[in-house]
C-alpha positions in Angstrom: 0.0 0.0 0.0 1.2 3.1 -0.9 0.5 5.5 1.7 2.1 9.8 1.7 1.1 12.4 4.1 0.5 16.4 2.0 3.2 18.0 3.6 1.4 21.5 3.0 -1.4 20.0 5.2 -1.7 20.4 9.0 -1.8 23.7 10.8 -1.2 27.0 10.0 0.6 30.2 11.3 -2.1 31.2 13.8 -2.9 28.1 15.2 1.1 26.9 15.7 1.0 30.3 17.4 -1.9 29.8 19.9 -1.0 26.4 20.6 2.6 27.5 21.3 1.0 30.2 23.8 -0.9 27.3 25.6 2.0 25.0 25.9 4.9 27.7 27.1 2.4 28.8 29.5 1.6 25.6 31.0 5.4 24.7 31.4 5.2 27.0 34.3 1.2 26.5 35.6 -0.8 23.0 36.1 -4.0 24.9 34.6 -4.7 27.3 31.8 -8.2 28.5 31.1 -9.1 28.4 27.5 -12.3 30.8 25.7 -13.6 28.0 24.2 -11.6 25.4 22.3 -8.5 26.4 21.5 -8.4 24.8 17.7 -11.7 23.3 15.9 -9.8 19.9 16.2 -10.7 17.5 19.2 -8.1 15.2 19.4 -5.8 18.1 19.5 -8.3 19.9 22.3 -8.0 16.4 24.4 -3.6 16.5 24.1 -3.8 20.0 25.4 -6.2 19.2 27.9 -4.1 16.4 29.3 -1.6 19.0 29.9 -3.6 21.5 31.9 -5.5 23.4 29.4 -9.2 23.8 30.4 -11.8 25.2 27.7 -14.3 27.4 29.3 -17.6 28.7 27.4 -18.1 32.5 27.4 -20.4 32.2 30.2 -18.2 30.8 32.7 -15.2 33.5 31.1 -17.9 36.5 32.8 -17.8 34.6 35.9 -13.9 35.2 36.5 -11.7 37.1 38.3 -7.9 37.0 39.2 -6.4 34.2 36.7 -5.1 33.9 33.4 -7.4 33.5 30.3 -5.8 32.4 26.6 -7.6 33.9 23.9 -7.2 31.6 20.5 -6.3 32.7 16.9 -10.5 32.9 16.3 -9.8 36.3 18.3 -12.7 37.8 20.8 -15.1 41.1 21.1 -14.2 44.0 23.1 -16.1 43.3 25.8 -13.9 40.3 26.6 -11.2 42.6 27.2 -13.5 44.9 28.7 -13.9 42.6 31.2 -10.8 40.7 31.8 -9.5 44.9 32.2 -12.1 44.8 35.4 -11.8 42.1 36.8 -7.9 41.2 36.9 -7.9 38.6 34.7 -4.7 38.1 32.5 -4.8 37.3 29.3 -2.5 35.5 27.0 -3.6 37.0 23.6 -2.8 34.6 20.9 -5.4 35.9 18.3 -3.8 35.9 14.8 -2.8 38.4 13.2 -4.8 38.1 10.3 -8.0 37.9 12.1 -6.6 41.0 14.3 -6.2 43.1 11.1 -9.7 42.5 9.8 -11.1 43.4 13.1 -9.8 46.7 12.9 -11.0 47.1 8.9 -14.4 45.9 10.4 -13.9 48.7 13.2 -13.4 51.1 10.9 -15.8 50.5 8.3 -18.6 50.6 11.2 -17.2 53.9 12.4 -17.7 55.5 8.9 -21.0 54.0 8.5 -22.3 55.2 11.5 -22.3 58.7 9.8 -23.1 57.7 6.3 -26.3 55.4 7.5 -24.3 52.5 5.9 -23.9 48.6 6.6 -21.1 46.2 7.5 -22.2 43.0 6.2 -20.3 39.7 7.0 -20.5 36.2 5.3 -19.9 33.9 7.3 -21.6 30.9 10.0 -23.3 32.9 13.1 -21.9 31.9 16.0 -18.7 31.0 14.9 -16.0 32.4 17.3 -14.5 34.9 14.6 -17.9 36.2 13.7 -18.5 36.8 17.2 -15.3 38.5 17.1 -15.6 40.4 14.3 -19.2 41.6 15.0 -18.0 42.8 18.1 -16.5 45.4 16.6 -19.8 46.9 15.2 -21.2 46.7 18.7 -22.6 43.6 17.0 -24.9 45.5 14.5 -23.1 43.9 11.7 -25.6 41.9 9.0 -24.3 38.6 9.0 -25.2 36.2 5.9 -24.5 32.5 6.0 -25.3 32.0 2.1 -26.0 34.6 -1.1 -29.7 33.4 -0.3 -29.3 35.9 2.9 -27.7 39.0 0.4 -31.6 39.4 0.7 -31.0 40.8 4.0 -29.2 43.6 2.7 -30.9 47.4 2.3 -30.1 48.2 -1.2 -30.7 51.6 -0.8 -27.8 52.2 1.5 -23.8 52.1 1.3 -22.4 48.9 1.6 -18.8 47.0 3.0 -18.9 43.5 2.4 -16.1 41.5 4.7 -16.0 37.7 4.9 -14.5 35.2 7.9 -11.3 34.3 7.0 -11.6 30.6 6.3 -14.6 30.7 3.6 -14.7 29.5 0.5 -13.4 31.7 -1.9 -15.6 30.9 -4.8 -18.7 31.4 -2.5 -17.6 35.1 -1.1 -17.2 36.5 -4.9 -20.5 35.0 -5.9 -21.9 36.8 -3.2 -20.5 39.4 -3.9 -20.9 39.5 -7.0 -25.1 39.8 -6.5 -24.4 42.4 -3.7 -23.2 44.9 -6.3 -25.7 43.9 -8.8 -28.9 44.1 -6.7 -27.6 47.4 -5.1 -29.4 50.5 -6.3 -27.3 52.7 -9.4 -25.0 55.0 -7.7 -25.5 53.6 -3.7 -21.3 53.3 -2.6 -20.5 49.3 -2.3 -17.3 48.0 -0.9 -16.3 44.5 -1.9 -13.5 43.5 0.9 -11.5 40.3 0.3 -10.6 39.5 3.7 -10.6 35.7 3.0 -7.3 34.1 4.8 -4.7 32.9 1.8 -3.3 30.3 4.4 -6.3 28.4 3.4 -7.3 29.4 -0.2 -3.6 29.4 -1.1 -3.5 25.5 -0.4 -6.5 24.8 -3.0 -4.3 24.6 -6.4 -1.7 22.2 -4.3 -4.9 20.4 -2.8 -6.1 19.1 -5.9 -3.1 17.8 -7.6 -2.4 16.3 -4.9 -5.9 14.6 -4.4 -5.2 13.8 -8.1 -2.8 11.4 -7.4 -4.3 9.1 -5.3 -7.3 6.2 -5.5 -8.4 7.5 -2.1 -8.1 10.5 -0.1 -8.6 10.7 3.6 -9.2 14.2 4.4 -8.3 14.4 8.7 -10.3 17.4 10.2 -12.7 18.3 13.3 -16.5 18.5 12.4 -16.2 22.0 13.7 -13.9 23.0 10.9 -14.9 25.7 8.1 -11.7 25.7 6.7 -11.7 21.6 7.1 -15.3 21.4 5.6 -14.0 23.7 2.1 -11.2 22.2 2.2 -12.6 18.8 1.9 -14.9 19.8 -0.7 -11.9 20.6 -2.8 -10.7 17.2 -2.6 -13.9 15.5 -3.2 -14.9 17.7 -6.2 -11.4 16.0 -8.1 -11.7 12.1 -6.5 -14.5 10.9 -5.6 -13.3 8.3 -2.6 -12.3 11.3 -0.5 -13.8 10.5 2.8 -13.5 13.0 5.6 -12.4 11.5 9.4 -11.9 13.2 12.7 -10.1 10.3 14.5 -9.0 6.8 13.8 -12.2 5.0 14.7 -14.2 6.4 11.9 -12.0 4.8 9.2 -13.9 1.9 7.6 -12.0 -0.8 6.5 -14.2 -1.3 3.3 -12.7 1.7 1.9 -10.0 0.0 1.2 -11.5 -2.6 -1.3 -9.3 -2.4 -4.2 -7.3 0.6 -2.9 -3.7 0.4 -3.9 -3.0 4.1 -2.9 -4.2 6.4 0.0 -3.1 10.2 0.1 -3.3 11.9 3.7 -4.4 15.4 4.1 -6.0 18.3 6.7 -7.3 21.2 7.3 -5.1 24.6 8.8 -6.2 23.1 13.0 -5.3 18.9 11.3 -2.2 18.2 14.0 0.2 16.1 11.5 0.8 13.8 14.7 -2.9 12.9 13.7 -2.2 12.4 10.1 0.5 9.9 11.1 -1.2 8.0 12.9 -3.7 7.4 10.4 -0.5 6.6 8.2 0.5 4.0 10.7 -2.9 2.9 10.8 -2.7 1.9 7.2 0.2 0.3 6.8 -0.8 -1.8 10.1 -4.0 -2.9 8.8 -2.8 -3.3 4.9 0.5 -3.3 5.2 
């Protein structure tokens, strides 16, 4: 059996970087909190866990004082700081840096709508932890669409910035915005804002040559994963027998009927000791 791992798979900048945070931190403290889980990836969450790292929902986060908090690359409102400020709670901010830069576009787009009676619209999935984020900076006023059915939602007699969370699909946020601009009254302002992460969309050409390649694809993500869920897509749409897994014991051994190669890949929060160990899964079970 012929069995390779994409080596352009597994995690990317932001999420080494939070996961660092959480693992220097707990070198020196038997518990870290964590606002929410710290990567959309459970097997990861459960390692991290083992070593001290507790995830807490934003309702227990309000009921703190007098710790330390990490915040992860999804990045958080203002009132998180707000209230960490008041409350003398430390945090360890390990929001990424290109999620921390679209805030403040988002910031400053609602700012100057305010006075223009405009809109800061958002595609992306409501509740997600970046949204959250992200909406925050409106005073979460922003109009958040989950689909080009919701452009709907949109006043087209008033100014326009369209924004997107940084792990959609590409292809979807230009379609959208594409119908934003042409169902937008003549001469109404409309901002078109790319803010799509290229961590992830840069992977797609690589992605499907290298899904190409293989009789089957097994694509190694958590269920929670945007990035993991287009991502997968992109494999499927060029073979067929891509199958998407979040741990070992959802691999079927009937896959495997007449299977003589097997391409391993993730999404940008896939830890690659997860993709080997499907790898050695494999090559026990077929050698």
């Amino acid at each position: 059996m012929i069995v390779e791992i994409d080596r352009r798979s597994g995690f990317c900048f932001g999420v080494i970087n939070a996961i660092k945070a959480a693992e220097d931190e707990l070198k020196q403290a038997k518990q870290l909190y964590c606002l929410g889980d710290i990567v959309h990836n459970g097997m990861e969450v459960e390692r991290l866990e083992r070593m001290g790292l507790k995830s807490i929902s934003k309702e227990e986060f309000f009921t703190l004082s007098n710790c330390k908090v990490l915040i992860r690359a999804h990045g958080e409102p203002p009132e998180t700081y707000e209230y960490a400020k008041a409350n003398n709670v430390e945090l360890i901010d390990a929001t990424c840096p290109v999620v921390l830069t679209l805030q403040e576009k988002v910031k400053s787009s609602y700012s100057k709508h305010s006075q223009i009676e405009g809109q800061v619209v958002i595609y992306g999935k409501k509740g997600h932890a970046e949204i959250e984020g992200l909406n925050g900076q409106t005073k979460h006023n922003a109009i958040i669409i989950e689909s080009i059915a919701d452009v709907d939602k949109i006043d087209k007699s008033r100014p326009v910035s369209l924004y997107s969370q940084t792990t959609k699909r590409i292809e979807d946020f230009h379609e959208i915005a594409q119908k934003v601009k042409e169902t937008t009254e003549p001469g109404v302002p409309v901002e078109i804002k790319d803010t799509i992460c290229r961590q992830v969309s840069n992977r797609v050409p690589n992605l499907k040559k290298f899904a190409e390649r293989f009789d089957m694809i097994l694509f190694v993500a958590g269920r929670k994963s945007s990035n993991g869920q287009y991502l997968y897509t992109i494999c499927k749409e060029v073979n067929d027998d891509s199958y998407f897994i979040s741990n070992l014991d959802e691999i079927k051994q009937e896959w495997f009927d007449g299977v003589k190669s097997v391409g391993i890949c993730g999404a940008t929060s896939t830890p690659n000791w997860l993709m080997e160990d499907v790898e050695k899964w494999i090559h026990t079970n077929f050698g």
